[in-house]
KOLBA-841374 format. One line per 5 residues: number of its first residue (from 1); for each residue x negated, y negated, z of N, C-alpha, C. Coordinates in steps of 0.2 Angstrom, whole numbers, plus 2048, in hexadecimal, padded with zeros to 3 digits. Atoms other than C-alpha are relative to their C-alpha. Layout:
N
NUM) X Y Z X Y Z X Y Z | ... .
END
This chain:
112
1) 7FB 800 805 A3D BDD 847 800 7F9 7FD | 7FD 806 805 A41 BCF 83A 804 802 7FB | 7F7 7FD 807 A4D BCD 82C 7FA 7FC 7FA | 801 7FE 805 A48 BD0 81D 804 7FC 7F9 | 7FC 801 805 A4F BD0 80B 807 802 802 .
6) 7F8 801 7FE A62 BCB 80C 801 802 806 | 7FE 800 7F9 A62 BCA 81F 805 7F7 7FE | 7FD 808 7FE A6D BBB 822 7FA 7FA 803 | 804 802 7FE A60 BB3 82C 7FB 7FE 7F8 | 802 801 807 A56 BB3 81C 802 7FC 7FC .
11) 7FB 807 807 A63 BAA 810 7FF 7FB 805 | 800 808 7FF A65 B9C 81E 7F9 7FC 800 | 80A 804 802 A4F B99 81E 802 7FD 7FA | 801 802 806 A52 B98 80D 805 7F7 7FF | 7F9 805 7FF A62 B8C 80F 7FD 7FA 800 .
16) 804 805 7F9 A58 B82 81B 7FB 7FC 7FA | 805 803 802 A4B B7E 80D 7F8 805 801 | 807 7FD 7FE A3D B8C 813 801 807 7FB | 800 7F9 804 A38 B9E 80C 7FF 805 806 | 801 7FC 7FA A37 BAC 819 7FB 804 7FA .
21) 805 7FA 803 A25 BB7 815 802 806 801 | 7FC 7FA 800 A30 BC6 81A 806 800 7F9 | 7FC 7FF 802 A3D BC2 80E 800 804 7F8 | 801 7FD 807 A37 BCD 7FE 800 809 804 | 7FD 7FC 7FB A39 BDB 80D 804 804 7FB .
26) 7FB 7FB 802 A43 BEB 806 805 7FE 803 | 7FA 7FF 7FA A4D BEB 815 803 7FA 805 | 7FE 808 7FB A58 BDD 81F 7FF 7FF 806 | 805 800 7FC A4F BE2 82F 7FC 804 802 | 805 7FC 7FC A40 BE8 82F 7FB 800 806 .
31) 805 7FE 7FC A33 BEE 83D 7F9 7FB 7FC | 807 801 804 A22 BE4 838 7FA 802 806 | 805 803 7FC A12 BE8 841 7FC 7F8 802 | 805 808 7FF A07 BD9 848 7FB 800 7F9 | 804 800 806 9FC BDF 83C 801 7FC 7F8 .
36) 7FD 802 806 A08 BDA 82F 800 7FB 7FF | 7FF 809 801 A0C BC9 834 7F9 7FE 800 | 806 802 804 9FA BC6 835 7FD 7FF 7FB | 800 7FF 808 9F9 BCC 823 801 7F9 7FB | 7FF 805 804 A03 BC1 81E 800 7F9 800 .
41) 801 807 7FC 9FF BB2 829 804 7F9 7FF | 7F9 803 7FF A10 BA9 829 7FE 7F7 802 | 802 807 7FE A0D B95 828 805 7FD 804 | 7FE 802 7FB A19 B94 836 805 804 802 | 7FB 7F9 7FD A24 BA1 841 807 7FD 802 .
46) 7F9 804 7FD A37 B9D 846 803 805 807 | 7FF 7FB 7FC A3B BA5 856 806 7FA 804 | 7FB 802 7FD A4B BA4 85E 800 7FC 808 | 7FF 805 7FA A4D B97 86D 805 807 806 | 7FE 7FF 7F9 A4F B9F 87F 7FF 808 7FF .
51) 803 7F7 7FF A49 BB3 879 7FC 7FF 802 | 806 7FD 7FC A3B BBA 880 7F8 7FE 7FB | 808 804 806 A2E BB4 870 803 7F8 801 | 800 806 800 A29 BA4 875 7F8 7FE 7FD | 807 800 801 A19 B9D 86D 7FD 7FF 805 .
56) 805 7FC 7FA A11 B9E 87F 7FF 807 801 | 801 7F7 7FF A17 BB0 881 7FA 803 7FC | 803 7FE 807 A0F BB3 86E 7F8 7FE 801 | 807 801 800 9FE BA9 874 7FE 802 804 | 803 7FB 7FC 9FB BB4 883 7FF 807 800 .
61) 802 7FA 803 9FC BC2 879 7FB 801 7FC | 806 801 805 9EA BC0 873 801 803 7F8 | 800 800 808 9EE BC9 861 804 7FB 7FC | 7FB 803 804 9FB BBD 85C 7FD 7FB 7FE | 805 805 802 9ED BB0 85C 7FC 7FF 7FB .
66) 803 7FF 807 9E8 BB8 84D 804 7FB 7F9 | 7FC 802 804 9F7 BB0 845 7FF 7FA 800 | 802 804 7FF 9F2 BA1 841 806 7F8 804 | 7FC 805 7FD A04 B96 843 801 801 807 | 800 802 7F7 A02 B9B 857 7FC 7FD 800 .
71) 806 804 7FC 9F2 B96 859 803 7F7 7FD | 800 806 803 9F8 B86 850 806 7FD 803 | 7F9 801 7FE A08 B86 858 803 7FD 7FA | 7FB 801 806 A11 B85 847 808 804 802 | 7FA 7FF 7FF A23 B8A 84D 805 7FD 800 .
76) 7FA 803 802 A35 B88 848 804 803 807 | 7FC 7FE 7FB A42 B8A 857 808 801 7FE | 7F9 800 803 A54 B90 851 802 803 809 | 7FC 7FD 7FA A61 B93 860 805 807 7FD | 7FB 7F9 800 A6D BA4 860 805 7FF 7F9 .
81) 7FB 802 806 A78 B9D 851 7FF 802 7FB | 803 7FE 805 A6C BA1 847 801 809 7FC | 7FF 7FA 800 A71 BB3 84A 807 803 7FE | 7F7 801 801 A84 BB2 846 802 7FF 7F8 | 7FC 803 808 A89 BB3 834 806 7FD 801 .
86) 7F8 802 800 A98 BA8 837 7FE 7F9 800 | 803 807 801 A9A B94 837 7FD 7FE 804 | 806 805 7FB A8F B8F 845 7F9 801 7FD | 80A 800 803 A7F B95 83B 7FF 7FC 7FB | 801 807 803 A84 B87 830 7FB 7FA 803 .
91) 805 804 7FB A7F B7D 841 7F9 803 7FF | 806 7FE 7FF A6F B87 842 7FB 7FF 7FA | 803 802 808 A6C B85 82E 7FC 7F8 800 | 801 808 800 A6B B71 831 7FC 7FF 805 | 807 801 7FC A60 B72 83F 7FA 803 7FC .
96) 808 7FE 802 A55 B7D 837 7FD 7FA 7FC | 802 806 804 A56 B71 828 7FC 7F9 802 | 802 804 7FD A52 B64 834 7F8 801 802 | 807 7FE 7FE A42 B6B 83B 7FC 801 7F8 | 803 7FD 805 A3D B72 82A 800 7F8 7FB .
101) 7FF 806 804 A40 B60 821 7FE 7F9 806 | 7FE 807 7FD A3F B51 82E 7FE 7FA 7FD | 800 805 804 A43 B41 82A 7FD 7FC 805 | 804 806 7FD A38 B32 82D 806 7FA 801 | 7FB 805 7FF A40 B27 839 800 7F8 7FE .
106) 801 808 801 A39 B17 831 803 800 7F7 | 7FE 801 806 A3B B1A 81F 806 805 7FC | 7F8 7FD 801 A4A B26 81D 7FE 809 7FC | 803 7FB 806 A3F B32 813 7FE 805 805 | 802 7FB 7FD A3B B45 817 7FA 802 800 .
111) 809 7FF 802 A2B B4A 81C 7FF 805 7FD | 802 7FB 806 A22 B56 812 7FA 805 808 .
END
């Protein structure tokens, strides 16, 4: 399952500075096959901090290694807040934006 078009999760990627390839999605959580996400080959995955997908789990599962941001380990980590439409997924918003933007600690500027 992911979230989709107008999942909450969805708006905060977008917040954050990102685009979710699910978010043109009909539904706010849909089922995807593996087959799909390697469809669309997502140039990075964001999986929740302390569930059960971890990019280890995801690369001992030989198909996922199809997807190219495992094998690269392209991954975004949000914690549980993420999940809460309420004010602590502002906290989760600003992380993400952090990982999805970071600033160079020498020049002040965000990397690209």
């Amino acid at each position: 399952m992911t979230a989709g078009h107008g999942a909450f999760i969805t708006e905060l990627i977008e917040a954050a500075g990102g685009k979710s390839v699910t978010a043109d999605l009909p539904t706010e959580w849909p089922s995807l096959s593996l087959e799909s996400v390697v469809a669309e080959q997502p140039e990075y995955l964001l999986l929740v901090k302390g569930s059960h997908a971890t990019l280890e789990s995801l690369r001992r599962q030989g198909n996922w290694t199809r997807v190219a941001a495992v094998r690269d380990g392209r991954v975004f980590y949000a914690d549980d807040r993420i999940e809460y439409p309420s004010p602590m997924a502002f906290d989760a918003l600003e992380d993400l934006a952090s990982q999805f933007h970071p600033v160079n600690s020498q020049s002040g500027t965000t990397g690209k």
